[in-house]
N, CA, C and O atoms as CSV, one atom per row, in Angstrom:
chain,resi,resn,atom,element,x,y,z
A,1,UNK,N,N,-2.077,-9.796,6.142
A,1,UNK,CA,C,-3.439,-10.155,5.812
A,1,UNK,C,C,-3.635,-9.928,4.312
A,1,UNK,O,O,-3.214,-8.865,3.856
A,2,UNK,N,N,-4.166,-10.715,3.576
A,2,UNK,CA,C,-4.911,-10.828,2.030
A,2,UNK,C,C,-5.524,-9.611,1.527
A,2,UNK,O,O,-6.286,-9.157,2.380
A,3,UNK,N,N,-5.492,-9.044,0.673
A,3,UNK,CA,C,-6.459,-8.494,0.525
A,3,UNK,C,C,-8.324,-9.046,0.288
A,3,UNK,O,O,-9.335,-8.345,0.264
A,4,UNK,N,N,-8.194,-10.280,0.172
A,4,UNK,CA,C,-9.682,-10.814,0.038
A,4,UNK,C,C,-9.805,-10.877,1.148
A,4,UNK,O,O,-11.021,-10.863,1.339
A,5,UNK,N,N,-9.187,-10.955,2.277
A,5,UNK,CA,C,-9.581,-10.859,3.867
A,5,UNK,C,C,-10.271,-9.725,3.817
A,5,UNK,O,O,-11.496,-9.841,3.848
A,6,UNK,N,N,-9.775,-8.568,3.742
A,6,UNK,CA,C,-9.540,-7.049,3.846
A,6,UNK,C,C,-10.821,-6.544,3.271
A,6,UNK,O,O,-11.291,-5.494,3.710
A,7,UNK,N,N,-11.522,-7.319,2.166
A,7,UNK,CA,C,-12.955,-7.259,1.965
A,7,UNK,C,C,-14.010,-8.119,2.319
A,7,UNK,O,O,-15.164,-7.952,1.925
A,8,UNK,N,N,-13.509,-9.376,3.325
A,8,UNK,CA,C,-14.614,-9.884,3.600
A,8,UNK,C,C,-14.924,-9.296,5.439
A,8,UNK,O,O,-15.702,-9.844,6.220
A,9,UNK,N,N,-14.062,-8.076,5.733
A,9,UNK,CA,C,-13.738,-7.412,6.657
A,9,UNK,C,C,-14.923,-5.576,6.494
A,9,UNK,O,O,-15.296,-4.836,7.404
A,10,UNK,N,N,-15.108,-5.485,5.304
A,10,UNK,CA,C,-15.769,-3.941,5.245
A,10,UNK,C,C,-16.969,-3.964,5.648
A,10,UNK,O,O,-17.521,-4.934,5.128
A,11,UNK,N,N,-17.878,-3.224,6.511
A,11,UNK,CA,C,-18.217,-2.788,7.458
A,11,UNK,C,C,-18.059,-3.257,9.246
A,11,UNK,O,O,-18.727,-2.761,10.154
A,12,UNK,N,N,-16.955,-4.367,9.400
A,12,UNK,CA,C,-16.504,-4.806,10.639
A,12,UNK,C,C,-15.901,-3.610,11.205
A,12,UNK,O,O,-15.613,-2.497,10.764
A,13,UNK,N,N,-15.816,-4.134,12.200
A,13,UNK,CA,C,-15.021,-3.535,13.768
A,13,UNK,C,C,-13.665,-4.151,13.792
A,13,UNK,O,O,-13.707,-5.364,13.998
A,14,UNK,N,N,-12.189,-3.528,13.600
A,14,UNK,CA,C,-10.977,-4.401,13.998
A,14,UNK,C,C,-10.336,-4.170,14.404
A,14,UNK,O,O,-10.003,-3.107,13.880
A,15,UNK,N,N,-9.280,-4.527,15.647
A,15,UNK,CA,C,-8.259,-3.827,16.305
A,15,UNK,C,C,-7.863,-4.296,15.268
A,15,UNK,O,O,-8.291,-5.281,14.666
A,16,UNK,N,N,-6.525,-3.201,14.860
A,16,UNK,CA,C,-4.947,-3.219,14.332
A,16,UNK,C,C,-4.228,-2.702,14.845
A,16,UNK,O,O,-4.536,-1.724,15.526
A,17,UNK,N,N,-2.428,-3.322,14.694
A,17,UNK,CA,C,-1.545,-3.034,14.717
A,17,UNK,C,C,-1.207,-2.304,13.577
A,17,UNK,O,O,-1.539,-2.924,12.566
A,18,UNK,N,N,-0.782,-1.442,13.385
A,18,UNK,CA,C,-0.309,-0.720,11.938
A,18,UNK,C,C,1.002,0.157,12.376
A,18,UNK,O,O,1.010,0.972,13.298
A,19,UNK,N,N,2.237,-0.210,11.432
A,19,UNK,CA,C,3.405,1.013,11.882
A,19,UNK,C,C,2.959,1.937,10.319
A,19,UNK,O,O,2.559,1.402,9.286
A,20,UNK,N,N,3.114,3.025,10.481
A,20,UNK,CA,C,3.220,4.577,9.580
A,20,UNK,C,C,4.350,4.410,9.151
A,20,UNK,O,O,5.263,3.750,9.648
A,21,UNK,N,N,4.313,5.354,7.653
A,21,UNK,CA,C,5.639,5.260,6.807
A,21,UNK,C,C,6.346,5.337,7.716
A,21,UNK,O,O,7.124,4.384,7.732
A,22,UNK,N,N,6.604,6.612,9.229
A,22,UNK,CA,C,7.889,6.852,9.511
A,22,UNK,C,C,8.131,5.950,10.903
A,22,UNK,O,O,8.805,6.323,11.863
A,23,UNK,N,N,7.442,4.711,10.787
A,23,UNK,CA,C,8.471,3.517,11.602
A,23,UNK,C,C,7.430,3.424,12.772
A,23,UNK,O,O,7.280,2.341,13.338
A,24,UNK,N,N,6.538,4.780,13.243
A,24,UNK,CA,C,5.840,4.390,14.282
A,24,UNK,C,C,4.804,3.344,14.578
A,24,UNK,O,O,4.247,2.878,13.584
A,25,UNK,N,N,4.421,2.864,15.807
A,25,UNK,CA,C,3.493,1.864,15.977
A,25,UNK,C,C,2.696,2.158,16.463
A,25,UNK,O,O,2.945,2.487,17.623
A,26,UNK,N,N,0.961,2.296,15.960
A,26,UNK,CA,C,-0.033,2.364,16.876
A,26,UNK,C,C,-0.928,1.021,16.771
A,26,UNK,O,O,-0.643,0.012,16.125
A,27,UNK,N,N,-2.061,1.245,17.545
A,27,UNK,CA,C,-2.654,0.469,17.976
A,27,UNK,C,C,-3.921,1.315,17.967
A,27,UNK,O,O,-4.118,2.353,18.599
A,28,UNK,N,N,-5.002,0.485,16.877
A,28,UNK,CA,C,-6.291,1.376,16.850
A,28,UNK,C,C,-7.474,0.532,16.528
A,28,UNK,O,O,-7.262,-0.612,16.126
A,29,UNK,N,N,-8.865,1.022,16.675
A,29,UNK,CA,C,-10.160,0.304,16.715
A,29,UNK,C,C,-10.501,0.666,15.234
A,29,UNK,O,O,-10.718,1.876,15.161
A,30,UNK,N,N,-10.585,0.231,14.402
A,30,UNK,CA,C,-11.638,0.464,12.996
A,30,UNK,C,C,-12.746,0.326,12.592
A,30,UNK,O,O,-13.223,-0.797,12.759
A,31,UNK,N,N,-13.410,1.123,12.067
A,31,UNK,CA,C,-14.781,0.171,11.096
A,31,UNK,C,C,-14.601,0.376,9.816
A,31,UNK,O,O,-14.749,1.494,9.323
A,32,UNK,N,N,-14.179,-0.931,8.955
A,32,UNK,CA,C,-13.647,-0.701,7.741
A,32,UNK,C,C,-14.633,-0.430,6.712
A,32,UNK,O,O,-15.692,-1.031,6.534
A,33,UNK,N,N,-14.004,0.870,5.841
A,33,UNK,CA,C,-15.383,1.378,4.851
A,33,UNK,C,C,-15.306,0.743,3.771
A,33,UNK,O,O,-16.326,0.398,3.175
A,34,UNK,N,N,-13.828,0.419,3.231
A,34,UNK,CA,C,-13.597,-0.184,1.807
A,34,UNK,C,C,-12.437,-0.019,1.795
A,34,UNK,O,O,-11.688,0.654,2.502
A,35,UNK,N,N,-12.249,-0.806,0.765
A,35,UNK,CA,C,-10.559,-1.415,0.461
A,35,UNK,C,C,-10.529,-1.414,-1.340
A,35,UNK,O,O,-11.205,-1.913,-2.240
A,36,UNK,N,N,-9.572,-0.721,-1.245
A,36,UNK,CA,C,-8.855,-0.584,-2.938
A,36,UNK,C,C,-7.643,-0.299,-2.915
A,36,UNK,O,O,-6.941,0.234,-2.056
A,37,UNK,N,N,-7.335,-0.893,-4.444
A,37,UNK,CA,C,-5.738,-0.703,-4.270
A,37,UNK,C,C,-4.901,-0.555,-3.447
A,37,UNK,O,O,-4.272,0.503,-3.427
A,38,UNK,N,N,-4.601,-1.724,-2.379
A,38,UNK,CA,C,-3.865,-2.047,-1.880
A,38,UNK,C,C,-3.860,-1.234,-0.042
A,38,UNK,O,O,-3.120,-1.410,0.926
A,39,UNK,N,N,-4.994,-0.403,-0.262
A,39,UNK,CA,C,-5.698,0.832,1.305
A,39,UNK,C,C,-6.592,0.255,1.604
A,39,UNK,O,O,-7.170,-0.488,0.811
A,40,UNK,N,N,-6.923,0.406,2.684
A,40,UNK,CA,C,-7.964,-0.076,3.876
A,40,UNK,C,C,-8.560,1.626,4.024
A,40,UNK,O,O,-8.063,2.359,4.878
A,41,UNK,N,N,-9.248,1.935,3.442
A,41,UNK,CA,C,-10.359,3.647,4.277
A,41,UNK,C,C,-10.929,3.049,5.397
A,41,UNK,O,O,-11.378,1.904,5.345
A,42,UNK,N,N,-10.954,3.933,6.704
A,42,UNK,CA,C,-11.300,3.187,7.924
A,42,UNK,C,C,-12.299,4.443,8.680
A,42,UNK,O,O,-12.242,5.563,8.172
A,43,UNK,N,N,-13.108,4.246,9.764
A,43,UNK,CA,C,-13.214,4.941,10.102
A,43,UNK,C,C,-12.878,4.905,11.905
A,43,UNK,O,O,-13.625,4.268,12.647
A,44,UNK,N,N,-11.695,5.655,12.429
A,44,UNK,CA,C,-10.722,5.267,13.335
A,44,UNK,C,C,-12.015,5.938,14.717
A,44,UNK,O,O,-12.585,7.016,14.882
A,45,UNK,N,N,-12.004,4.341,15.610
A,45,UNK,CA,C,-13.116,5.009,16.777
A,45,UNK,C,C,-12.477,5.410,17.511
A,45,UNK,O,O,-13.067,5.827,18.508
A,46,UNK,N,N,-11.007,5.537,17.505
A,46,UNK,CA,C,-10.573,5.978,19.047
A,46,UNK,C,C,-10.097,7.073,18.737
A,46,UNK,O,O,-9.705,7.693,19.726
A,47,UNK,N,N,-9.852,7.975,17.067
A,47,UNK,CA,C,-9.802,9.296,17.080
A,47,UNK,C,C,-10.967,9.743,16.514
A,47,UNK,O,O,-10.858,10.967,16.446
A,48,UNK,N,N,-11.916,9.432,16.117
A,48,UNK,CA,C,-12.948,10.005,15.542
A,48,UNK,C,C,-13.261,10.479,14.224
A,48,UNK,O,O,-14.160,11.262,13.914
A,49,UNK,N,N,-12.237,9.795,13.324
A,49,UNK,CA,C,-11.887,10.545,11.983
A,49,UNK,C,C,-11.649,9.585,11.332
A,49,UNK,O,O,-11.350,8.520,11.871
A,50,UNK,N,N,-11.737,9.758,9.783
A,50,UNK,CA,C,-11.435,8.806,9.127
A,50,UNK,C,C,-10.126,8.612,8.430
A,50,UNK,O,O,-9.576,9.546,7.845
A,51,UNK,N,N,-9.523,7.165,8.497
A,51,UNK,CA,C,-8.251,7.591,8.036
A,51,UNK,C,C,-8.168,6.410,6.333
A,51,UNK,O,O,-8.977,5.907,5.554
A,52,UNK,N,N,-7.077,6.451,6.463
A,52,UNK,CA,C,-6.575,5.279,4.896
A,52,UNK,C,C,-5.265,4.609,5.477
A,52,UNK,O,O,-4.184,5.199,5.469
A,53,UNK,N,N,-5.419,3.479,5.924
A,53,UNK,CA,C,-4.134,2.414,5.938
A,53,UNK,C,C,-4.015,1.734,4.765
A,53,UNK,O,O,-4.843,1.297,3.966
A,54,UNK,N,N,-2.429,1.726,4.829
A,54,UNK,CA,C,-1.396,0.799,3.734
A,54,UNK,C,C,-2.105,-0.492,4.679
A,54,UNK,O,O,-2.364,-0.615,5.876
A,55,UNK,N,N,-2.311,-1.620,3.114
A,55,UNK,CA,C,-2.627,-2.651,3.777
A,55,UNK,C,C,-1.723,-3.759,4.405
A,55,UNK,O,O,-1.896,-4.759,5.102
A,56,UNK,N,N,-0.579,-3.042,3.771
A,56,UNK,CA,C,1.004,-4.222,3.897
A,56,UNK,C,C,1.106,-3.639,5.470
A,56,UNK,O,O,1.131,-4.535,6.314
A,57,UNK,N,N,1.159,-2.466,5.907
A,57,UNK,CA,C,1.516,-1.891,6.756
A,57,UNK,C,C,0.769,-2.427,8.447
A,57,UNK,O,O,1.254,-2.325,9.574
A,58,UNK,N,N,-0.490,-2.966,8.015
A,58,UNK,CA,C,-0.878,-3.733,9.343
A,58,UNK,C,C,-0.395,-4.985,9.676
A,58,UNK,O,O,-0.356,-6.016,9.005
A,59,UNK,N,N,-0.032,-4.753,10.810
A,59,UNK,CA,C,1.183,-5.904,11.207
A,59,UNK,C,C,-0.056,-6.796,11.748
A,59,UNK,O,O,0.036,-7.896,11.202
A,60,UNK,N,N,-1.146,-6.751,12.585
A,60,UNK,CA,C,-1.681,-7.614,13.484
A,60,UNK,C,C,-2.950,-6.995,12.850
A,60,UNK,O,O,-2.945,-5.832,12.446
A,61,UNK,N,N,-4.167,-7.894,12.761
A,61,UNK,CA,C,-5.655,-7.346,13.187
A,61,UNK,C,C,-6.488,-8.493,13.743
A,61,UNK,O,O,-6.076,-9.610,13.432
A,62,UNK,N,N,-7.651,-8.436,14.556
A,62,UNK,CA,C,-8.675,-9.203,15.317
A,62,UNK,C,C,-10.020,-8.373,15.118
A,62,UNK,O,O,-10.275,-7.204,15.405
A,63,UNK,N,N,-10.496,-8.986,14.756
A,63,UNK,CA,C,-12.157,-8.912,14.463
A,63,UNK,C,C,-12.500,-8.703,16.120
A,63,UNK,O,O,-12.229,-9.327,17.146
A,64,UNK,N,N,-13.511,-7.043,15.670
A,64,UNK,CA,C,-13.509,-7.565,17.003
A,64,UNK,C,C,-15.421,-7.273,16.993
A,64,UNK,O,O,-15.960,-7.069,18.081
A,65,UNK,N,N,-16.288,-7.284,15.693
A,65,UNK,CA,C,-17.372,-7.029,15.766
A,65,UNK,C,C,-17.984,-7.348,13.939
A,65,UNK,O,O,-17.423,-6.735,13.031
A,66,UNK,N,N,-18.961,-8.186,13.672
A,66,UNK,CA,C,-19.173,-8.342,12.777
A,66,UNK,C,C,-19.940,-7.047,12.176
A,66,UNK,O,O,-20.207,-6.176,13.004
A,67,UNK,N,N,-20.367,-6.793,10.693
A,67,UNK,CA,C,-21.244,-5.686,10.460
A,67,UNK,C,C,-22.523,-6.535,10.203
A,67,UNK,O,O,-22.545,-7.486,9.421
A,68,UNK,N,N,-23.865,-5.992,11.127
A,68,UNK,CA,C,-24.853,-6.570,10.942
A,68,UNK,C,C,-26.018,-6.166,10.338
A,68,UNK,O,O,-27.165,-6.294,10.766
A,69,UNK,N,N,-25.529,-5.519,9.006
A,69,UNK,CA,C,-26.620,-5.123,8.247
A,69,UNK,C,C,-25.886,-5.770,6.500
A,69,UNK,O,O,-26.540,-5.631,5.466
């Protein structure tokens, strides 16, 4: 995904696929806060915390909720 995707994406809802530096694969719900240099800051609903994805590093994402404000 673009990074101009990746900002016409901040305050959405998105499943991703994302593997971690060390090879693993998860699968998680986001609401994206902002995107710089090349990170996605997220705030992860299915752990409750906020994290920072590599943006190269998401293999898959689907919209899965627009932000409506």
């Amino acid at each position: 995904m673009t990074m101009e995707k990746w900002f016409s994406l901040v305050g959405c809802v998105v499943d991703v696929i994302y593997m971690s530096k060390k090879g693993k694969f998860t699968k998680r719900r986001i609401r994206v806060l902002s995107v710089r240099d090349g990170y996605v800051r997220a705030f992860c609903i299915d752990s409750g915390a906020q994290r920072v994805f590599l943006a190269e590093n998401v293999l898959a994402a689907e919209l899965v909720s627009r932000n409506v404000s």
